[in-house]
C-alpha positions as CSV (number, residue, x, y, z in Angstrom):
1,X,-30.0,30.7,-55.6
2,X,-28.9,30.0,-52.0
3,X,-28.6,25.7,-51.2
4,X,-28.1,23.7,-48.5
5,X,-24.7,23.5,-46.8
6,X,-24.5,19.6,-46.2
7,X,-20.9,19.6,-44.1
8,X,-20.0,16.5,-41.7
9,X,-22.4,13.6,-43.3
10,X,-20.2,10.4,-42.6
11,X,-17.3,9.1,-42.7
12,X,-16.1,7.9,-46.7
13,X,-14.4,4.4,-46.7
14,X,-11.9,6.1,-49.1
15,X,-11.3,8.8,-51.9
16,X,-13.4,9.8,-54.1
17,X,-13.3,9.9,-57.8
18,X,-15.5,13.3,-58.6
19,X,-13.8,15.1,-55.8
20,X,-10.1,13.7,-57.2
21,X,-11.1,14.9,-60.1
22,X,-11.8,18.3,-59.4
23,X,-8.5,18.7,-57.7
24,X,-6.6,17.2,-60.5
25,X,-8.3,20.2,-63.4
26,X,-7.5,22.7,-60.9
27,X,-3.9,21.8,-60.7
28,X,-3.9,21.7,-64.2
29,X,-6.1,24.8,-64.7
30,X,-3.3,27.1,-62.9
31,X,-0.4,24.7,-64.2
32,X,0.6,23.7,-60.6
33,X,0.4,27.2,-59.3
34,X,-2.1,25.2,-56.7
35,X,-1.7,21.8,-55.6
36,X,-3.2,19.3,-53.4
37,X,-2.6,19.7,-50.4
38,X,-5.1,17.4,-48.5
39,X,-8.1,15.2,-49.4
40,X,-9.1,11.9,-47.8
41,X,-6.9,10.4,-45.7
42,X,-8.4,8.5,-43.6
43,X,-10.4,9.7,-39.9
44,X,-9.9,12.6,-38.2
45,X,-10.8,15.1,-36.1
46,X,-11.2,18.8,-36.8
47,X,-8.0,21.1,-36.8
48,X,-7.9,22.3,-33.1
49,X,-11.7,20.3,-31.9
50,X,-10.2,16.9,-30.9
51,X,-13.3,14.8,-31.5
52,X,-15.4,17.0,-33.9
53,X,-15.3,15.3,-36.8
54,X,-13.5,16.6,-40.0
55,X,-15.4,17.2,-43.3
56,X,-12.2,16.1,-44.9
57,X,-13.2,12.5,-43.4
58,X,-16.4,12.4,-46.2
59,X,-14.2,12.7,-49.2
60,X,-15.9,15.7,-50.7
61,X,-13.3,17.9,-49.0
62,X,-9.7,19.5,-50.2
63,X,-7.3,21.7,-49.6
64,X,-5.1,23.6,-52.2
65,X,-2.0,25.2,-51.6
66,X,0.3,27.9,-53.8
67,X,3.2,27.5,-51.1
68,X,6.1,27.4,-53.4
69,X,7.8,24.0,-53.1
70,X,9.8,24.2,-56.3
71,X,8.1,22.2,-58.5
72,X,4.7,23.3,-58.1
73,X,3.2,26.2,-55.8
74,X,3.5,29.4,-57.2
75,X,4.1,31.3,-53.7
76,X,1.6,34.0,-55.4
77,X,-1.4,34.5,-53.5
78,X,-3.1,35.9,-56.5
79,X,-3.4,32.6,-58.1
80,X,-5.7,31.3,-55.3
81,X,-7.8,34.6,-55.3
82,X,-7.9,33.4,-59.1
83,X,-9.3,30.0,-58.3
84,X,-11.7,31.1,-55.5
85,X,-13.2,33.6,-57.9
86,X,-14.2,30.5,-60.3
87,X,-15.5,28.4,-57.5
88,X,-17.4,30.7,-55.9
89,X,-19.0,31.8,-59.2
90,X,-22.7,32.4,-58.6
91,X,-23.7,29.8,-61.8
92,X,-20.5,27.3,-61.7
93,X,-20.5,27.1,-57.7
94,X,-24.0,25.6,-58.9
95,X,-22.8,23.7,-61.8
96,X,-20.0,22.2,-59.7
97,X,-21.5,21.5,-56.6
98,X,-18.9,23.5,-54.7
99,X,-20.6,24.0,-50.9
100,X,-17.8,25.9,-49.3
101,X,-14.7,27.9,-49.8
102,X,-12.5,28.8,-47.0
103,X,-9.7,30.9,-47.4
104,X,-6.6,30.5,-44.6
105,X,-4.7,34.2,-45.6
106,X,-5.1,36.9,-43.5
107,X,-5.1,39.4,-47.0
108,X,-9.1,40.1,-46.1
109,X,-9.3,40.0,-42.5
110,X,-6.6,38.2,-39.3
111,X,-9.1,35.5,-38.5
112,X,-9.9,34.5,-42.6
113,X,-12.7,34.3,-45.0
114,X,-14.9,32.0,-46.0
115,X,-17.9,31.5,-48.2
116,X,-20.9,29.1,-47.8
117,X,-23.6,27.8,-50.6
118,X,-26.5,28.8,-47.9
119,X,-25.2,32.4,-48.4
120,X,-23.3,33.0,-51.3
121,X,-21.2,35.0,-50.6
122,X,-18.2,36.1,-48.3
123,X,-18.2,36.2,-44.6
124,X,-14.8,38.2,-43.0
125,X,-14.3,36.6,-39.9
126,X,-13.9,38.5,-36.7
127,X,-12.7,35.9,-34.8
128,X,-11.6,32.6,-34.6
129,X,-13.1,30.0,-36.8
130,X,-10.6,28.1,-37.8
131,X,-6.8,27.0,-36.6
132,X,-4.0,27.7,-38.8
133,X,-4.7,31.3,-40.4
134,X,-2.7,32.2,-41.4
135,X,-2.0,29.7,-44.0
136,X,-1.1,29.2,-47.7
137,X,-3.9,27.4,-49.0
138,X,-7.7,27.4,-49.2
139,X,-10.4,25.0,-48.4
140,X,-12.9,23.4,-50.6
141,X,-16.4,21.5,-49.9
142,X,-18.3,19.6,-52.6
143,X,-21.8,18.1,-52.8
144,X,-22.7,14.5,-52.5
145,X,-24.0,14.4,-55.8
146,X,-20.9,15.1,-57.5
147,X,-18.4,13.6,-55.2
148,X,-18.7,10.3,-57.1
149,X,-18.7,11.7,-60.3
150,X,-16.0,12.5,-62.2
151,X,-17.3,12.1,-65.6
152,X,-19.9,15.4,-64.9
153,X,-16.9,17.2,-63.0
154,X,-14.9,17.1,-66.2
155,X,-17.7,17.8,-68.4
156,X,-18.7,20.6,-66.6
157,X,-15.1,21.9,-65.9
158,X,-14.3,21.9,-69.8
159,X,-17.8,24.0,-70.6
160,X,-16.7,27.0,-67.6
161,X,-12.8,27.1,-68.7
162,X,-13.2,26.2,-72.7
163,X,-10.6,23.9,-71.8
164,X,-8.1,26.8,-71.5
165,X,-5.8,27.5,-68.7
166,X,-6.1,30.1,-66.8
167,X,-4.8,33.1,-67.3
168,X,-1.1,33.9,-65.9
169,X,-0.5,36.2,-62.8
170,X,2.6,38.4,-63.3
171,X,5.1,37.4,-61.5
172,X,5.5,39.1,-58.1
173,X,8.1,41.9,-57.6
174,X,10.6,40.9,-55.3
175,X,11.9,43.2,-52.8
176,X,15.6,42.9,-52.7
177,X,17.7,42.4,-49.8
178,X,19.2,45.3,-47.7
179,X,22.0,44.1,-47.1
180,X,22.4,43.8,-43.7
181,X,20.9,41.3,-41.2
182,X,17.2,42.9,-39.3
183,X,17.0,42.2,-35.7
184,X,16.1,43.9,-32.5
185,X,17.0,47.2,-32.6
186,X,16.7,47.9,-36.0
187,X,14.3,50.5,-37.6
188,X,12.7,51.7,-41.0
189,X,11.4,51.0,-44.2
190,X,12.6,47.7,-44.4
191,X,11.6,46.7,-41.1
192,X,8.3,47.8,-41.9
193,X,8.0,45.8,-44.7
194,X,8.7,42.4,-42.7
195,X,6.0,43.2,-40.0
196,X,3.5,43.3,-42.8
197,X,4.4,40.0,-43.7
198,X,4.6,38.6,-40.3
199,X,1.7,40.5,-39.0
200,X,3.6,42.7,-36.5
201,X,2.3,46.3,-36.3
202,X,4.4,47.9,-39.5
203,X,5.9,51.1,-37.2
204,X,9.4,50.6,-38.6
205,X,11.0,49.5,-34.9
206,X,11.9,46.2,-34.7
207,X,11.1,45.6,-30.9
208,X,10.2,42.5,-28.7
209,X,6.8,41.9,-30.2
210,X,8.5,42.1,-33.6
211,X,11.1,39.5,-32.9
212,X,8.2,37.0,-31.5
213,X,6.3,37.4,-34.8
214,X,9.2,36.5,-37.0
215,X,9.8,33.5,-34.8
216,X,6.4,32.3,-35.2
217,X,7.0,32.9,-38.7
218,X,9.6,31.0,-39.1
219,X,8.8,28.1,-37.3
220,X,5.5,27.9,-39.5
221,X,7.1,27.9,-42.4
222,X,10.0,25.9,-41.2
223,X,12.6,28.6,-42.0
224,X,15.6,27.9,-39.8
225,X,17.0,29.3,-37.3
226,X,13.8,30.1,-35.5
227,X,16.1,32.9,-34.2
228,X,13.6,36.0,-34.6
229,X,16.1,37.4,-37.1
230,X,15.8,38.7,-41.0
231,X,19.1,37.1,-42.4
232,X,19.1,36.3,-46.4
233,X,17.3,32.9,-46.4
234,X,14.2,34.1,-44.0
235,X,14.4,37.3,-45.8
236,X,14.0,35.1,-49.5
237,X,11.1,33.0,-47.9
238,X,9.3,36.6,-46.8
239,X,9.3,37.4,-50.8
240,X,8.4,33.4,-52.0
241,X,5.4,33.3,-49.2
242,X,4.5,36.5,-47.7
């Protein structure tokens, strides 16, 4: 049963408990393999729309990372298909109150995904909606009637999961390191690999427009030097993230 999507309804004077909650069982669901990366925090405007008011501003909105930060992010995008799958749940989306899902990866389409309690289901983008895909985390929208809450949110959480964590994701298969340094000029397999992770055209030639991916890359993920070029360390961040 489709409800209505409340979005931008005012600004919250601070967190709140039935949304902080919710974040806190998820991290614990997936053992850290998500984390938060983003409630209330304060006023502000939407990413990219100065002046349009963020959701994030109401307190019933989150983000959730698996960027792998050492301690906590799994860097396994599986984990958040995992968590998405049990938000977006035709009976707990109900039970929990969950109004929107937005996923930042570009697995499912360039532009994103996201999916909407007026619908129910996923929408592919074909075009811009948001700034920032892609990214390494998801989105998350709550109802009023649950942001304040945390006693139901827990209740609820223990009856879908049983109180169990969820179930492990095997650990990704790493692609090992060729050896050698990929730059302009280069060519094959290997190359080919890194432009499907940087979202270059994979034809195995690492030309111009290749170079400008992995610079844009890098400087999103903060993997120095921004120097277009595959050494060891961007080439270990390719396998953590991409």
């Amino acid at each position: 049963m489709t409800r209505k999507y409340t979005g931008f309804d005012g600004n919250a004077p601070g967190k709140r408990a039935g949304t902080e909650r919710l974040i806190d069982l998820i991290e614990e669901w997936t053992d850290n393999a998500l984390w938060n990366n983003g409630s209330w925090a304060g006023y502000r405007s939407k990413r990219g729309k100065p002046g349009n008011p963020s959701v994030h501003n109401t307190g019933r909105a989150f983000d959730l990372s698996w960027r792998d930060m050492g301690k906590r992010g799994s860097g396994n995008y599986a984990d958040a298909e995992k968590v998405m799958e049990l938000l977006t749940h035709p009976i707990y989306s109900q039970q929990l109150g969950v109004e929107a899902v937005f996923d930042y990866w570009n697995k499912h389409g360039k532009h994103g995904r996201g999916w909407k309690c007026d619908r129910e289901q996923w929408r592919i983008y074909k075009f811009r909606v948001f700034a920032g895909v892609p990214g390494d985390w998801i989105h998350c929208e709550i109802s009023p009637t649950v942001a304040d809450d945390p006693a139901y949110i827990e209740r609820v959480w223990r009856e879908i999961t049983g109180g169990k964590p969820a179930p492990k994701t095997p650990a990704k298969q790493q692609r090992p390191y060729p050896g050698r340094m990929l730059r302009f000029g280069s060519s094959g397999d290997d190359v080919k690999w890194v432009q499907t992770k940087v979202g270059a055209t994979p034809d195995g030639l690492y030309g111009r427009k290749t170079r400008a991916a992995v610079k844009r890359w890098q400087r999103k993920y903060k993997v120095r030097p921004y120097d277009g070029i595959v050494g060891k360390i961007t080439w270990g961040a390719l396998n953590r993230i991409g």
